[in-house]
N, C-alpha and C positions, 0 to 999 in steps of 0.2 A: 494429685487432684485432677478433676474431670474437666474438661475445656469447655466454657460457655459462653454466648456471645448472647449478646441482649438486642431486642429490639427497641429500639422507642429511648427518646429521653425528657422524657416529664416529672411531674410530680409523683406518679406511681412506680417511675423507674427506682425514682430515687429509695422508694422505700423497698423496692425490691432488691436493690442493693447491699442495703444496710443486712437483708433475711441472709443473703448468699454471702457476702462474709465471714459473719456468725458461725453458718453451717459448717465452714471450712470441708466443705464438703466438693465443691467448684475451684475454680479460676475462671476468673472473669477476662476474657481477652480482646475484650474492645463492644463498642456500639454501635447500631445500625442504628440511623435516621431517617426522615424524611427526606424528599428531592429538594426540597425548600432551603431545609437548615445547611446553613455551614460553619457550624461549630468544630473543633479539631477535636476537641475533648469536653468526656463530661465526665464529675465528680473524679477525676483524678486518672477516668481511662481513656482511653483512644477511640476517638469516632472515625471509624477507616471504610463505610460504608454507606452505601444508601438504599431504600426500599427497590429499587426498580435492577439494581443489580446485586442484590440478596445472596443469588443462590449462588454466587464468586467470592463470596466473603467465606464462606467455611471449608475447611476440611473436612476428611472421613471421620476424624474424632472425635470432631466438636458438635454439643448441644448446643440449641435456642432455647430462649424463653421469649416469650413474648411480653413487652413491659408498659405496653399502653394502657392507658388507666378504661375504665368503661363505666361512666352514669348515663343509666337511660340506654343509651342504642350500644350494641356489639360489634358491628356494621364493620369495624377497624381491625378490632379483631377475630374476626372472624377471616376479613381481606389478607391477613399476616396470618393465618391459620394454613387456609387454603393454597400459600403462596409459598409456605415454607413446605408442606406436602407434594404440592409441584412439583419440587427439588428434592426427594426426598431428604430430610433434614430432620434430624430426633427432636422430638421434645423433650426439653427436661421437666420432669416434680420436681418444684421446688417447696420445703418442709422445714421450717424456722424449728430449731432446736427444744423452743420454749413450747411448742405445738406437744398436743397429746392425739394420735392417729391411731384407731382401735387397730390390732392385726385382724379384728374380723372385718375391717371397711373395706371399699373395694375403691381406690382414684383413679381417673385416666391419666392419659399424658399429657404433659404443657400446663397442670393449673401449679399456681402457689399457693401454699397453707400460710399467714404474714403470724407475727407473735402471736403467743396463747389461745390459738383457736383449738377445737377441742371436735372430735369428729368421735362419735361410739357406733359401739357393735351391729353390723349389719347396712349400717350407709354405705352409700355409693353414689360417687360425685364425675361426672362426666369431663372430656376433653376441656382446655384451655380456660378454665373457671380462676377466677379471684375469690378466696376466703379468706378474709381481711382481720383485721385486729380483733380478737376475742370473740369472735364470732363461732354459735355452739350449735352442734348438728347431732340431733338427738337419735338412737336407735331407727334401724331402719327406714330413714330421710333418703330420696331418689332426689338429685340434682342433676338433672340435663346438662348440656353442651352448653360452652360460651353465656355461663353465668357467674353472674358479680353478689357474692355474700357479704354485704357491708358490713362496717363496723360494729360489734357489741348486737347483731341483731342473732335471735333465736330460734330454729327452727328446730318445735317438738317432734317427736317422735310420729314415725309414716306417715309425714308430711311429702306430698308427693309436686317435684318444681319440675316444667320444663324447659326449652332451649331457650336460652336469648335471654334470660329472666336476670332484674334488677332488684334486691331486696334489700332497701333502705336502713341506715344505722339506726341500731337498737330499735329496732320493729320486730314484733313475737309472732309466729306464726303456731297457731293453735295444733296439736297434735290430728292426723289424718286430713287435713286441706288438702288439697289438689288444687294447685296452681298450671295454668298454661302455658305454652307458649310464647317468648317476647312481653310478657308482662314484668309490668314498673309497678313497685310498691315505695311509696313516697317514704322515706325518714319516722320513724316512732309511732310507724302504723302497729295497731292490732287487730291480727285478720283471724276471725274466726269460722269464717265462710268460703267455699270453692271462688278461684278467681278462673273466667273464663279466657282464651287467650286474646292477645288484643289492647289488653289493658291496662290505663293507667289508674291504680287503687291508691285511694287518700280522702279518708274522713276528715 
């Protein structure tokens, strides 16, 4: 298996954990934290790291993922994006077994696909993105950099997202919208309308 080192140890770690297991696709060889924490270990692996001396913690073999959770702002990861680039440091895809990924989508590097998400023909999903629990991405859906696809939410078909963007669990996104930039769509929104960038949407 492929050597991987996580960053971050939260609540979103933890379920990134559980994906890469599963995959038996990985080995997990320890965590990177923040300067703050001094935990030795989390969920069972080795915290042998910290943020500010990152690029000392790997080898030529080993992948990152980046395992910081993101509601609302990117801001973090985006700072553990550009910091592991710095260093040149691969990112890994990470793609839960239970995931359906079209061979016609196109992902970048560093996002994780979490259980039964579902991604069809013709999508294409940017750098360092979270798609989370059952979360469905219809034909032809463009998803920017440093976006968070929450839980059970639905984006129809040539729905167009850009960078930064937060899209709230089970919120539907109408087929063709076009979404901006750094826009937040609050929880069990239904958007049927262009959201310009900037914004936070919630009827």
């Amino acid at each position: 298996m492929k050597s991987i080192i996580l960053i971050g140890n939260g609540g979103h770690c933890k379920s990134c954990i559980e994906i890469i297991e599963t995959t038996k696709i990985y080995e997990i060889k320890g965590i990177i934290t923040q300067s703050k924490d001094n935990s030795k270990s989390f969920m069972n692996y080795k915290v042998f790291g910290k943020d500010e001396n990152l690029g000392e913690c790997f080898d030529d073999h080993d992948d990152a993922l980046i395992c910081v959770g993101q509601i609302k702002s990117s801001d973090i990861r985006i700072k553990l994006f550009n910091l592991l680039m710095k260093h040149k440091i691969s990112l890994a895809t990470v793609i839960s077994k239970f995931s359906l990924i079209s061979s016609y989508s196109s992902i970048d590097m560093g996002s994780i696909f979490m259980h039964h998400v579902i991604v069809n023909s013709g999508a294409k999903v940017g750098v360092n993105c979270i798609l989370n629990t059952k979360s469905l991405i219809e034909h032809d859906v463009k998803i920017g950099d440093h976006c968070h696809i929450s839980t059970g939410a639905i984006i129809n078909g040539d729905v167009n997202i850009g960078n930064q963007c937060f899209i709230g669990s089970g919120s539907i996104v109408r087929e063709g919208v076009h979404i901006g930039d750094r826009v937040i769509v609050s929880a069990s929104q239904i958007v049927i309308e262009d959201i310009p960038s900037n914004t936070i949407y919630k009827r």
